[in-house]
C-alpha positions as a printed NumPy array, in Angstrom:
array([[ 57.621, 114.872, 163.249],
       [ 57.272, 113.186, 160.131],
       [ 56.703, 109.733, 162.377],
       [ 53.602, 111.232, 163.86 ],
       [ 51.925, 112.738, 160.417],
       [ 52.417, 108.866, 159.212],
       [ 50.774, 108.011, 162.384],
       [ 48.121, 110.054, 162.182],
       [ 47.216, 109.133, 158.016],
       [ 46.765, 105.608, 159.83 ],
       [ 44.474, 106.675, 162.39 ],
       [ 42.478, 108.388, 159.779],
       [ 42.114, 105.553, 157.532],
       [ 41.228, 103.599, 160.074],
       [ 38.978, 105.453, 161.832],
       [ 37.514, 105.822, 157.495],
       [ 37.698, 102.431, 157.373],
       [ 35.491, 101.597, 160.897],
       [ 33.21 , 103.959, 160.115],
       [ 32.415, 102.713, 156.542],
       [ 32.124,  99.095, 158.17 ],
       [ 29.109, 100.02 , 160.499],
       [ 27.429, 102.184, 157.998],
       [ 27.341,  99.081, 155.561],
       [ 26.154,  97.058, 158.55 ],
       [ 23.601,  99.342, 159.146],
       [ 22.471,  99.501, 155.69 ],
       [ 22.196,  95.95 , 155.516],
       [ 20.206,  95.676, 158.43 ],
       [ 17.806,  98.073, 157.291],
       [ 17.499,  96.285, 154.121],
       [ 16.871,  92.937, 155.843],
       [ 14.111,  94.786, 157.704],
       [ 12.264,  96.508, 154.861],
       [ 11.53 ,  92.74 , 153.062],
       [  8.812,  93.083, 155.875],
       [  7.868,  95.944, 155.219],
       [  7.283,  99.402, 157.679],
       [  7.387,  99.017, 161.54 ],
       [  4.313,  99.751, 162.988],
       [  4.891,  98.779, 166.877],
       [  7.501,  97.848, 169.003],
       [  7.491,  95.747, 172.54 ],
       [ 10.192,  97.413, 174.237],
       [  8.95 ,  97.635, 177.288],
       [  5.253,  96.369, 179.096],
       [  2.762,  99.043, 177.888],
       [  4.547, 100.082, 174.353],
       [  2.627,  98.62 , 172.404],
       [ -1.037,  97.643, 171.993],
       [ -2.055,  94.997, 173.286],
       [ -4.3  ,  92.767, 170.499],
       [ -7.131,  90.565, 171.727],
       [ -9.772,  88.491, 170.842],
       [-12.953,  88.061, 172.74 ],
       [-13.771,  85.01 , 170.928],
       [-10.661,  83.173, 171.225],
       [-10.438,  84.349, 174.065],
       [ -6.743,  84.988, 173.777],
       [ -4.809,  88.231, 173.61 ],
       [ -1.08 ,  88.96 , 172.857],
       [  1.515,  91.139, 172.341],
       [  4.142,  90.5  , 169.304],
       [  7.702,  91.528, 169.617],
       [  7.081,  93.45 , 166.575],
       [  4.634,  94.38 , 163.812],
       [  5.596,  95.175, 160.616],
       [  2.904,  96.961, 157.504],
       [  3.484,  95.087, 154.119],
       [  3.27 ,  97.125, 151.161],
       [ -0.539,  96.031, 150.476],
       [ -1.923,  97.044, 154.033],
       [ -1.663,  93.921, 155.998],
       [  0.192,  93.495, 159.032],
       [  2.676,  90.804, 159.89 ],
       [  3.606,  89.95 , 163.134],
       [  7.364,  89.121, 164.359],
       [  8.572,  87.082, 167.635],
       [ 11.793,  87.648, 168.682],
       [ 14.131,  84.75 , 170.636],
       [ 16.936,  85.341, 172.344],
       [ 18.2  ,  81.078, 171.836],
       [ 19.513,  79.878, 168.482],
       [ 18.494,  79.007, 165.915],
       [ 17.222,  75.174, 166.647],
       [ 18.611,  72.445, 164.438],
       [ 15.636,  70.618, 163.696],
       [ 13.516,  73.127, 162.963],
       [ 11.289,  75.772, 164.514],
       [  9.612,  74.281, 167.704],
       [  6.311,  73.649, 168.105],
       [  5.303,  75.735, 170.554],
       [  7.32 ,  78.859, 168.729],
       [  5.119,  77.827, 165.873],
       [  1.785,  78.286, 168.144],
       [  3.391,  81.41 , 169.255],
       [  3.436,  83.091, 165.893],
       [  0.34 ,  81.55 , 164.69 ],
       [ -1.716,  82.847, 168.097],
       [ -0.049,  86.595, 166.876],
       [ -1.483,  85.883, 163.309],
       [ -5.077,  85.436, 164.563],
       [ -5.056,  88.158, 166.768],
       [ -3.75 ,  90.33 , 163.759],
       [ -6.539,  89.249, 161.773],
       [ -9.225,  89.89 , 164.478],
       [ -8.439,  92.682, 165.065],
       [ -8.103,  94.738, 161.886],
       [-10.396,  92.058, 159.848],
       [ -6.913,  91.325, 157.516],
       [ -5.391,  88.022, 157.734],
       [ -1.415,  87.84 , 157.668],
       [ -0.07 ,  85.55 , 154.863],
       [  2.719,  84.947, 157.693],
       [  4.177,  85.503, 160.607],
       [  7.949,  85.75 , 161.362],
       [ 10.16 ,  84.057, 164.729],
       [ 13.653,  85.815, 164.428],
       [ 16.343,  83.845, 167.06 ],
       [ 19.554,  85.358, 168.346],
       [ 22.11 ,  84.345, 166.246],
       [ 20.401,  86.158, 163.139],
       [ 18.185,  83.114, 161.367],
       [ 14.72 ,  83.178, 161.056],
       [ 11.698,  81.831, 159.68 ],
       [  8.808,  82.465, 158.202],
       [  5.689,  80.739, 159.497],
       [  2.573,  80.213, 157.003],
       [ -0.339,  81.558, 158.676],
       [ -2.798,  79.166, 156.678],
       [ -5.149,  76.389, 156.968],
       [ -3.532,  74.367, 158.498],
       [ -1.559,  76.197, 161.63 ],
       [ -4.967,  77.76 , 162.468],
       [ -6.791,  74.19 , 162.562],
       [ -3.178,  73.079, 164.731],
       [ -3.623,  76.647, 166.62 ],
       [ -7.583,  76.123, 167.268],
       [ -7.059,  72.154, 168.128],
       [ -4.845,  73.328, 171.513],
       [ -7.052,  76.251, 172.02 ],
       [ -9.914,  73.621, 172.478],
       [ -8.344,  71.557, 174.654],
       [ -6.883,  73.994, 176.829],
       [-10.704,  74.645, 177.387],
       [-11.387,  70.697, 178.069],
       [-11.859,  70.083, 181.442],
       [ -9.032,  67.763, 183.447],
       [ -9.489,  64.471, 182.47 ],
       [ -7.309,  62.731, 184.854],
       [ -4.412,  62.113, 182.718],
       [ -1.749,  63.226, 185.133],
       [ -0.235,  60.699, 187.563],
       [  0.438,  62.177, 190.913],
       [  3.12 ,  61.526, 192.598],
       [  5.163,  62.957, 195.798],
       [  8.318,  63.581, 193.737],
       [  6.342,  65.818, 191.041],
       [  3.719,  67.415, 193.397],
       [  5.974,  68.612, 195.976],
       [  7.153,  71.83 , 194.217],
       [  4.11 ,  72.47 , 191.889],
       [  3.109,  75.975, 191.942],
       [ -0.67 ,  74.551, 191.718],
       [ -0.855,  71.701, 194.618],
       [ -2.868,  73.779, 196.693],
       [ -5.604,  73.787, 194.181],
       [ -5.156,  70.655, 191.991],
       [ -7.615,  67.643, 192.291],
       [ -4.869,  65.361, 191.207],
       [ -2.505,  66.021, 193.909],
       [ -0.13 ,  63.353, 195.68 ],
       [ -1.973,  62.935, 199.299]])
């Protein structure tokens, strides 16, 4: 009898000692959350959130997640499932945020003073949304607009399973 009291004291403490362990965890994580500051929308699912667009960019988007800042403005957060890359945040995850940063400033007339890509394995980063990443945003915006110019070599090896070979003037005969 005295065996299973013992037994049980154990269980206790350790179901204590569990539960104290995920409510620090959780704590933590809502700390790490609130440096950026109050949710405001969530992409769960296609049509949770808002979708933001811009007429004259012709460009719209929908961000993982925004977050409110203490002083009003909004920041928007991308979300990758990969890890965290060893050289750096790619390029295109870079155009990603930035493209989420200009819709957040056309549409509520505030820019960001960042956006955020957060990868699987917990790192992050913290992209400037500045001078310079819209100029490298509004550079590939304008020559996404550029007609073909030819560049493209066709070939049968590469043409064969394009998705576009029905409609593509470059085509391998």
């Amino acid at each position: 009898m005295v065996a299973l009291t013992i037994l049980e004291g154990a269980g206790l403490i350790l179901f204590g000692a569990v539960v104290l362990l995920l409510a620090v965890r959780a704590l933590s994580h809502r700390h790490r959350e609130a440096r950026y500051g109050s949710l405001v929308s969530v992409d769960v699912a296609p049509g949770a959130a808002a979708v933001l667009r811009s007429e004259r960019y012709r460009i719209s988007g929908r961000p993982d997640e925004l977050r409110r800042l203490a002083d009003g403005r909004l920041v928007p957060i991308e979300f990758k499932s990969r890890v965290s890359p060893r050289n750096g945040v790619p390029r295109s995850h870079r155009i990603q945020v930035a493209a989420y940063c200009l819709l957040v400033e056309e549409t509520t007339g505030r820019s960001p003073p960042y956006g955020v890509v957060r990868y699987g394995d917990g790192g992050e980063a913290r992209i400037p949304w500045n001078a310079a990443a819209r100029e490298e945003l509004l550079d590939l915006r304008r020559e996404v607009d550029r007609r073909y110019d030819g560049r493209a070599t066709p070939s049968v090896a590469r043409c064969t399973h394009c998705p576009w070979r029905e409609s593509c003037d470059a085509r391998a005969a």
